[in-house]
N, C-alpha and C positions, 0 to 999 in steps of 0.2 A: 511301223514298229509293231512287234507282235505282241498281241494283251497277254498280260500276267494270269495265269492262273490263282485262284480262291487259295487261300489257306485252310485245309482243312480240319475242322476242330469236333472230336468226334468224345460229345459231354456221356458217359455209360455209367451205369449204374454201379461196377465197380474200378472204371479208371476213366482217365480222359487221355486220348489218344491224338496227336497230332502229325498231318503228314501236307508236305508240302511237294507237287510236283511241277516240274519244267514241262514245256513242248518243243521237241526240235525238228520241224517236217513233221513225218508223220510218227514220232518216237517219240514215248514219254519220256521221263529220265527223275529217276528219286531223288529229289535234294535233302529232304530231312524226314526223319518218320521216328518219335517218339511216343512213350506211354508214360502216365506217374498215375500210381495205383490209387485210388481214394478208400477211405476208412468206409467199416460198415454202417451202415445207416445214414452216409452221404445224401445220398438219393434212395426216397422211399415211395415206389409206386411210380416214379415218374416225376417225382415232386422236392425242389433242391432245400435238404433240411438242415444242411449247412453250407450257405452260397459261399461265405468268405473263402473256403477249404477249396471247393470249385476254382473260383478267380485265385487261388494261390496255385491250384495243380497250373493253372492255363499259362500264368505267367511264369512257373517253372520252367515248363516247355519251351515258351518262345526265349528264355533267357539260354538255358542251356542250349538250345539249337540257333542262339545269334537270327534268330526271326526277323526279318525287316518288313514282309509285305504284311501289311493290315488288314485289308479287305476278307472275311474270313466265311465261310462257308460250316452251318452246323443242322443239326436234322434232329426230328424229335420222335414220339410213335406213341402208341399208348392208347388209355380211355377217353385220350380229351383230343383225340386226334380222328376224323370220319373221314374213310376213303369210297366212293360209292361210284361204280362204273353206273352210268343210267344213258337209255335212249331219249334224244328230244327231237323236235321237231331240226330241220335242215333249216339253217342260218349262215350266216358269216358271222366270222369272229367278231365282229364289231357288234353285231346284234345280239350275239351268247355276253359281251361280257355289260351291256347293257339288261339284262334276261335273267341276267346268272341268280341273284341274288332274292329275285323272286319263286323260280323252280328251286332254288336250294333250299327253300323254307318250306319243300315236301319232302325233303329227303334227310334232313339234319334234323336229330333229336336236342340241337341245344337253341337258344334265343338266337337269332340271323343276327343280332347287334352285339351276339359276344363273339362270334368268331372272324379269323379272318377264312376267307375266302380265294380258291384258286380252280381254274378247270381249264384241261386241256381237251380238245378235239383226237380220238384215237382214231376215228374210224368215219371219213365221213360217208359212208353206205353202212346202214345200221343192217341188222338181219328183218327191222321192222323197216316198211317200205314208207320211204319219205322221212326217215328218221335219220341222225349221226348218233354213233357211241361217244360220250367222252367221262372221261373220270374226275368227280368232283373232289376236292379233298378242303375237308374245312377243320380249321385246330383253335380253340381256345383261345381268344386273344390275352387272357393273364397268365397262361402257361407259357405261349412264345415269348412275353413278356420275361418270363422269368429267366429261360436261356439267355435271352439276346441279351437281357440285363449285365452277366454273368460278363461274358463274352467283351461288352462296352466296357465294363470293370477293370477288366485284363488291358485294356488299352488299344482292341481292335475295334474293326468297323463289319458286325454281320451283315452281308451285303444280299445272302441267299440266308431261307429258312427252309429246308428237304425235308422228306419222310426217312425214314430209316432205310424203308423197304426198297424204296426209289434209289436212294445213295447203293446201295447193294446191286441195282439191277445197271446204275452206270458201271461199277466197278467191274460187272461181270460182263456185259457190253464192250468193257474195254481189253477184254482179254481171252475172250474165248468166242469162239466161231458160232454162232448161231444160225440154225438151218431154218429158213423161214417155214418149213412146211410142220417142226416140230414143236413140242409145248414143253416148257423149263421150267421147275421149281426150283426156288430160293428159298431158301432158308437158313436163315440169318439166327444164330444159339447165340444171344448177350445172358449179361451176369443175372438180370432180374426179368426179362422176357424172348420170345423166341417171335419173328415178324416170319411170315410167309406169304413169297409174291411168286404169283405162276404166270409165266411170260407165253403167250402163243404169238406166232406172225409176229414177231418184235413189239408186242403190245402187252404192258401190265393188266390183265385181263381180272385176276381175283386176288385180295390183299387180307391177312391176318394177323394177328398180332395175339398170341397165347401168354398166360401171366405163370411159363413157367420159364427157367433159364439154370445159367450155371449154379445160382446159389443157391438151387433144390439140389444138386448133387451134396456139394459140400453143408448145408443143413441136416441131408438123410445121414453122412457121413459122422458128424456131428454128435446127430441122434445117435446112433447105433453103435457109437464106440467111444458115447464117454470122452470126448477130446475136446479141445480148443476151436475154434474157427480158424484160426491161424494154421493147428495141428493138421484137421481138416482139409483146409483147402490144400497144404501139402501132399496128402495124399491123394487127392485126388488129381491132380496133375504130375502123379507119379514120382515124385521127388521130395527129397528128405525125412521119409520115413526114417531111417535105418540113422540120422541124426536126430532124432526127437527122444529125450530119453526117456518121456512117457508113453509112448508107442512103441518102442522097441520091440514089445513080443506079442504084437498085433501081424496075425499074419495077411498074406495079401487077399487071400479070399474073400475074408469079411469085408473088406474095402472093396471090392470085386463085387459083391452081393449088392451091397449098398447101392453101388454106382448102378449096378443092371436094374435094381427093383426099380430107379429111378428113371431110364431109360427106357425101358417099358411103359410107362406113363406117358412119357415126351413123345416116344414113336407113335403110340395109336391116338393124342392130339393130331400129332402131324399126318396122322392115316387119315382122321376121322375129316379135316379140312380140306385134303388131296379127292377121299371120297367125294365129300359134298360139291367140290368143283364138277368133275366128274359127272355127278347126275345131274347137274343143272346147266354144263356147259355144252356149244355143238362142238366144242376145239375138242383135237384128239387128247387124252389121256398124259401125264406127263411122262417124257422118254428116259429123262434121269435126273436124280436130287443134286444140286449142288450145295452143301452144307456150309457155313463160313460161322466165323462169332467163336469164343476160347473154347467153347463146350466140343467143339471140331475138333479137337487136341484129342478127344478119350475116345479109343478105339472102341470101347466096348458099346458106346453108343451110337457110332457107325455101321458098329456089326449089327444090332439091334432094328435098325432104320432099312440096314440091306435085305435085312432075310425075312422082314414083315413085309416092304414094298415090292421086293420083288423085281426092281429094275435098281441102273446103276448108281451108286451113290459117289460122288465125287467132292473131296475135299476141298474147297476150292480156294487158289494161290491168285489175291489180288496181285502180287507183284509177277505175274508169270509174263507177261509183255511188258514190262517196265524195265527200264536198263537200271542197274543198280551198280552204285561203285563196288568193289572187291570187297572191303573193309566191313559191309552191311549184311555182307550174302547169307551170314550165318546167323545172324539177329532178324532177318527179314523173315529167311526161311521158318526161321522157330517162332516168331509171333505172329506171321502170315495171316492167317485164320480170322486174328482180332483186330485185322486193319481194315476189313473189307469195307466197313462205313465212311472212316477214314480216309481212304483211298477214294472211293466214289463222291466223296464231297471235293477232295483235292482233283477230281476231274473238270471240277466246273469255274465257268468264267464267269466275273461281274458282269452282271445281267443277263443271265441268261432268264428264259423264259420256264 
């Protein structure tokens, strides 16, 4: 009998986002993929300042989409989150996860007894000789506490805890051809942060996580014209200006300024982190961006990211190898962007590793 895939539940700073997918042979196939938007100040920093609102969005979801599998799949990212590629001496796995806990307390700036603890093997020929590559990632054990909480509330079972950036890089794994010989940036635009993972050889090789996102657009918008947050985010997602009747003789340019002064910010982040890879890594250079998260929606911060990097920048469609019924084609394509986490959680089985 073939194992059920994860339900994926993808907790962001401004919605929670669920998608559940099938396997049939080698074909995914979409069974449910929903969002319910959360209020501002939901989640502040990473940190849930109204859980109830949370477990009310979650169990929207599962009710409105007739949910039945439990087992759920969610990812976290942040300051309380350490992703750290490190060379160690050549082991087996049996002797790293006996090991782990001692090297990790050179590499982790929090107490070894408040986090939990996870490392995988990338590479076992390090560039150092007698050495393996593997990347360590250790999260806060009162912060996973506080999703999972969440999650248990809603009446599921979180069976996996991801990274953000990791969720991103199955979702993009499952959908686009990766040349082994070349290096991929990820780059993942959520509502309160932006995660950047550069993939060389099919390997997560450098990971970041920037404190900016969608809601410096719509804050600069905010700013600079006198409106609502509501009015705001309107406009910056190009729709219903022209029905607001306090903005009606707001023309597009100011909103247009807005958005770019703030793109300019976000791009030379995302330059200045692609640099530092760059001069510290031997992997070649990244060949091209592939952008995901709602902030992928605004052209102008596309165009921004193109003409400063210099190579190509791609939008990227979690659902582009996914078979999707008829009925979804037009709601998938137009929220695409903000499922990428979503989807890549909805890639994973109960227990994976």
């Amino acid at each position: 009998m073939a194992r059920k895939l994860c339900l994926g539940i993808d907790i962001g700073a401004s919605a929670v986002k669920l998608c559940l997918l099938a396997r049939s042979k080698r074909t995914y196939m979409l069974e449910r993929f929903g969002i319910v938007p959360l209020p501002s100040e939901t989640i502040v920093d990473g940190a849930l300042m109204n859980s109830a609102r949370v477990v009310e969005a979650i169990t929207e979801l599962i009710s409105a989409h007739r949910i039945k599998v439990k087992q759920a799949a969610i990812a976290i990212s942040g300051h309380s989150v350490i992703i750290k590629k490190i060379p160690l001496p050549q082991m087996t796995r049996e002797e790293l996860e006996d090991q782990i806990q001692w090297e990790a307390e050179q590499f982790i700036p929090f107490d070894i007894n408040d986090v939990n603890l996870d490392v995988q093997i990338v590479n076992q020929e390090s560039s150092q000789k007698g050495h393996m590559d593997v990347v360590l990632v250790a999260a806060k054990k009162d912060y996973v506490n506080e999703y999972t909480s969440v999650v248990i509330e809603a009446g599921l079972e979180p069976v996996i805890c991801d990274i953000d950036a990791f969720a991103v890089q199955n979702m993009f794994e499952a959908n686009y051809e990766m040349q082994p010989e070349k290096t991929y940036a990820l780059v993942n635009i959520g509502a309160a942060k932006t995660n950047i993972n550069i993939v060389a050889r099919g390997i997560s090789t450098f990971t970041r996580d920037l404190t900016v996102g969608g809601n410096t657009f719509t804050e600069e918008i905010q700013k600079q014209l006198s409106v609502s947050r509501e009015e705001a985010e309107a406009l910056k997602i190009g729709s219903g200006a022209e029905k607001t009747n306090n903005v009606d003789m707001v023309v597009p340019q100011e909103v247009d300024r807005a958005i770019r002064s703030i793109a300019e910010s976000v791009t030379t982040e995302i330059q200045r982190s692609i640099d530092f890879y760059v001069a510290t890594s031997a992997d070649p250079a990244p060949a091209a961006i592939y952008i995901s998260g709602g902030s992928a929606r605004l052209s102008i911060l596309i165009k921004a990211i193109e003409e400063r990097m210099g190579i190509p920048i791609i939008v990227a469609d979690p659902f582009r190898q996914i078979v999707i019924a008829d009925g979804d084609r037009e709601y998938t394509r137009l929220m695409g962007p903000t499922a990428a986490v979503a989807v890549g959680l909805a890639l994973r089985f109960p227990g994976d590793s």
